[in-house]
N, C-alpha and C positions, 0 to 999 in steps of 0.2 A: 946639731939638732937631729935627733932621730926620727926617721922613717914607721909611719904608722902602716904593720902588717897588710901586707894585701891581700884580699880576699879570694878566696882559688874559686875559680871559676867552672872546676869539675863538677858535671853533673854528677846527683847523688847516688848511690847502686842502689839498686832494687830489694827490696826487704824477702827475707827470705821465707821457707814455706812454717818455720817453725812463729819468724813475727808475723804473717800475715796474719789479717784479723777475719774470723769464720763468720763465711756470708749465711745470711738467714735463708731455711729450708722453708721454699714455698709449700702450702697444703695443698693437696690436687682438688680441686672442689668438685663432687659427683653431684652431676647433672641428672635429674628422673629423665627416662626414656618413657616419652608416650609408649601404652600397648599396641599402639599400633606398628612403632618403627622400631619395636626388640625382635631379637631373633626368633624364627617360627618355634625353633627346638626347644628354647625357653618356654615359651609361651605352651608349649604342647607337657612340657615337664610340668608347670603347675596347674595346667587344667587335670594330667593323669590325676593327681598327688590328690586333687579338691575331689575326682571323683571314686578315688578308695575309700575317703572319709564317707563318702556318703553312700559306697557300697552295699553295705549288710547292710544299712536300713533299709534301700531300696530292693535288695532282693529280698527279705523279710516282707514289703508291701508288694512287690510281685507275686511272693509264692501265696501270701493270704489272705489278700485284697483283690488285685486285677484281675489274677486267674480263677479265684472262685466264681467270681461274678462273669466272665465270661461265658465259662463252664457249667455255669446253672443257666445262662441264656442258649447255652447248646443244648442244654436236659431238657429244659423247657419245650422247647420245639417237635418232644419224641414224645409217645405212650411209654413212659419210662417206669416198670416195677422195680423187679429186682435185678433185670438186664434192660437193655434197650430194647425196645420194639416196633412201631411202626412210626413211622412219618406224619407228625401232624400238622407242622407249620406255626399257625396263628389259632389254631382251636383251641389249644390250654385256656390264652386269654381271653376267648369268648368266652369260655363256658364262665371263667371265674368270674368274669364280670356278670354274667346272668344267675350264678350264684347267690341266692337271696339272704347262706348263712353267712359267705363274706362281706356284704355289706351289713350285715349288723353286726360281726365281730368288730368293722371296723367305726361303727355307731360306739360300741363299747369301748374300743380305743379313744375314738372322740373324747366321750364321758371320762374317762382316766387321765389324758392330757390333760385336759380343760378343768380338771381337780386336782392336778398333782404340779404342775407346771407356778401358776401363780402363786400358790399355796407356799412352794419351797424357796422360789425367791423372796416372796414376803416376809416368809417369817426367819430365813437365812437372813436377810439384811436387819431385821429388828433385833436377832441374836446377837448379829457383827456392831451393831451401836451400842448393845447392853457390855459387850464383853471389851469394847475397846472403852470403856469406862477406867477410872483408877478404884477399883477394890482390890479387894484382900481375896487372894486366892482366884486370881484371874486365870492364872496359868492354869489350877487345877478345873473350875469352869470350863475354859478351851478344852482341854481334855474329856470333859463327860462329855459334851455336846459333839465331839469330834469323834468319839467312841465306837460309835452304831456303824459310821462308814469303813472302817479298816475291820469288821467285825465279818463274820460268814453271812452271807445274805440269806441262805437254805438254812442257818441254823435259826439265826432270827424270825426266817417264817413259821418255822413249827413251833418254837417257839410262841409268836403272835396265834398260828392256830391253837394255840392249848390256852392262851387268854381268851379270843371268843369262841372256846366251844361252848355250843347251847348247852349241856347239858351241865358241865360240873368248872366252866369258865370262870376268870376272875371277875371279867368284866358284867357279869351275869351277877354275880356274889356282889358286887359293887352295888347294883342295880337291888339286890333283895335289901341290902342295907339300908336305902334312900327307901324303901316302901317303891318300889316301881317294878310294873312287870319285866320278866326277863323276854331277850331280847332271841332269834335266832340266829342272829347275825350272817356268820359265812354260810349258811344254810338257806336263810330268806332271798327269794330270786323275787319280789316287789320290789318293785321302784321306789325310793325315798316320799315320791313327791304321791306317790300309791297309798301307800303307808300314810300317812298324815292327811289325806283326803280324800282316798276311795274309786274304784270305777274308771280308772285311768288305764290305757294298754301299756304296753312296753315304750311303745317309742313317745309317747307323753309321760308315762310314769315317771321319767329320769333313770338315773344313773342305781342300779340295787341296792339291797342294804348292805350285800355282801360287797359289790364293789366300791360303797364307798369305805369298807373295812379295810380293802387292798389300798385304796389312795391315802387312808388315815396312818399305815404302817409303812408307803414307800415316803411318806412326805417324811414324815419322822427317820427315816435312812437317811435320807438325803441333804437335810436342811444344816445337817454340821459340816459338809462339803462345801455348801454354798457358802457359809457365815464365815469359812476359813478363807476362802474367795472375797469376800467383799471385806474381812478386817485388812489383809492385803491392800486392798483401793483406798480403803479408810485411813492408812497408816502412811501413804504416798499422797494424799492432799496435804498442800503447806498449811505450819499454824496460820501464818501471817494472814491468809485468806480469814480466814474465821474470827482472828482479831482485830483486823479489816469491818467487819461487817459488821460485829458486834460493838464498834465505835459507832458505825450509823444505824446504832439503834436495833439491830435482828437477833430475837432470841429466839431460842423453842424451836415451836415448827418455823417459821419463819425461815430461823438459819435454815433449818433441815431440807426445806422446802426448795429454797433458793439457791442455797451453796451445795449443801452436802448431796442429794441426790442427783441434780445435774453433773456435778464431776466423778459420779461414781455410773455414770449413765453407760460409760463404754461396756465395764464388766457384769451392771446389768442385761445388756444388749446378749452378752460373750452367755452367761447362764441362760438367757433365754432358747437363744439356738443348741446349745450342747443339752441343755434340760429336755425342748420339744424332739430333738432327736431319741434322746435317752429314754423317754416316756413311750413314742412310737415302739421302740424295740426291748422295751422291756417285759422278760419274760421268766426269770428265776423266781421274785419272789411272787407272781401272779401263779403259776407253777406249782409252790410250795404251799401257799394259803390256801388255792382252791381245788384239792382233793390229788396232786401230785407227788407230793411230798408222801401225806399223811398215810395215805391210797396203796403206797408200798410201790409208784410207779408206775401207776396203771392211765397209762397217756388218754382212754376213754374218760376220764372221770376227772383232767385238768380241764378248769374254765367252770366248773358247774359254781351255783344252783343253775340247772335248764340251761347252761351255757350264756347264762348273763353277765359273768366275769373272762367270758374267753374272747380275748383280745385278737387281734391279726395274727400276733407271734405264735398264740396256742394255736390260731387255727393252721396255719403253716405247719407248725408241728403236728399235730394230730393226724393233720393231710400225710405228710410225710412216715411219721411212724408208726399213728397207728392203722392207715388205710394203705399203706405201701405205695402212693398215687407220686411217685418222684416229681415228674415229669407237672404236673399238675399244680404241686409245692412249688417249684422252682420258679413259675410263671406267676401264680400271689405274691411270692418272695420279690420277684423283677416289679411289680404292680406295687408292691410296698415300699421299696428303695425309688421308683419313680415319684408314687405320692410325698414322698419324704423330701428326693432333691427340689421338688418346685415350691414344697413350702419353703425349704428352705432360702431358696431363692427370693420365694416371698419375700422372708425376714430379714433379709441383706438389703432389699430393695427399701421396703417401707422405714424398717428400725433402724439404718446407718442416715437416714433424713435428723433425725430423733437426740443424734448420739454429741455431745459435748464433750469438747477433750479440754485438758487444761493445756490453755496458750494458745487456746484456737484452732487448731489443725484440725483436719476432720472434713 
């Protein structure tokens, strides 16, 4: 009977490098480092890096922002002509403020905001609801209305003056068509509210005829700036909202009332502020329409009839070039940039109460 093989008991050898089987390469998992616990050199390389980027803008608002305005609160302070000369202190800003023609430049200013400001966002938003409509030729629409602002603002004044000149004006020619007397327009230094009721002085008469000529020609500048502004806002409200509301029944004003102006309320707020600044320091085409342009640049004759169109800005200037009173200018100028930031301030304070964001924030 034969013997069944026995089984050898030698351990087995070890598999060599070519059978062994290749072990899986761990990933090293990177871990964020708080800012706090990276190393300083790091941390000083990207802060350099972040402030190249924003370098040349910042010395672009150093060289023509910070330092001018410094540099006119130094001028200010001197009897400044056409050199420096004596030591005044704080007497620029008295005299300016005892100045009886800057507070009515700045009555005049008043009159011009308060006609040029609600004016442009009104009718900027009315255009932005018509245009973001579906017709035909919308894109060319957007275009006219968007025209005037990329347009020369000095050419359009003289422009504008050669429609209300009294004597051979369009707007005059208009007027003999309709059987109605011509008007004197940038000529007549009466008050609106004079003219239609008689025996009123200046500061009840209202706002002139000629300036509200100037507020008729900057609203119409302006109002395609704002409307390309607010079809922007118009164009970022979800439909869903709209179809939302118009399930429970809101049309018309309704919608308009309830949805659409509340969530456009931010960039309303945004024109407001950039508008009441804009309006304060506007001074090309007030310049151009009332006898600067036309005048051949005779800084005497910017701001007429009787200086009822000469705003702050003209009278800065006028102070400045045509009376050579530096020193004088630069202290209205600080008085103007003062009255400006507190409205401003105002408008941050009151109108960010006001403002509706979509999803709540705010």
């Amino acid at each position: 009977m034969a013997l069944p093989a026995s089984r050898s008991t030698a351990a087995p050898s070890p598999p060599t490098a070519a059978e062994a089987p290749e072990r899986p390469r761990l990933a090293r998992a990177r871990v964020a480092v708080p800012a706090g616990l990276r190393p300083p050199a790091r941390r000083w390389t990207r802060a350099l890096g972040a402030y190249a980027y924003v370098a040349p803008a910042g010395l672009l608002l150093l060289a023509f922002q910070v330092y001018p305005l410094f540099y006119g609160g130094y001028v200010s302070l001197f009897r400044w002509g056409l050199t420096r000369q004596a030591f005044l202190g704080i007497a620029n800003y008295a005299q300016v403020l005892r100045d009886p023609e800057f507070w009515r430049s700045l009555l005049v200013t008043v009159y011009y905001v308060v006609g040029v400001v609600p004016a442009e966002i009104v009718l900027g938003f009315l255009v932005a609801v018509l245009l973001s409509q579906r017709v035909r030729g919308r894109a060319a629409y957007r275009l006219v209305y968007f025209l005037p602002y990329v347009t020369s603002m000095v050419a359009l004044g003289l422009v504008w003056s050669w429609v209300f000149n009294a004597n051979f004006g369009l707007a005059n020619a208009v007027l003999r068509l309709l059987h109605l007397p011509p008007q004197r327009w940038l000529l007549e230094p009466r008050g609106v509210l004079a003219l239609l009721r008689g025996g009123l002085s200046f500061w009840a008469g209202g706002p002139s005829l000629a300036l509200v000529c100037v507020i008729v020609v900057t609203v119409w500048y302006y109002t395609g700036f704002h409307a390309v502004v607010y079809l922007a806002a118009l164009a970022a409200i979800p439909m869903e909202i709209h179809e939302a509301a118009r399930l429970d029944g809101a049309r018309g004003w309704r919608l308009m009332r309830s949805i659409t102006i509340p969530l456009v309320s931010p960039t309303t707020f945004f024109l407001a502020v950039i508008a009441t600044i804009g309006a304060f320091q506007s001074f090309s085409i007030v310049y151009t329409l009332t006898g600067g342009g036309a005048a051949g640049g005779n800084a005497a004759e910017a701001g007429g009839p009787l200086g009822t169109t000469r705003v702050v800005t003209l009278f800065i200037f006028n102070t400045f070039y045509g009376e050579f009173r530096v020193g004088y200018a630069m202290a209205a100028a600080l008085l103007l940039f003062v009255i400006l930031l507190a409205l401003t301030l105002l408008q941050l304070c009151l109108g960010s109460r006001r403002v509706h964001y979509l999803g709540g924030a705010g």
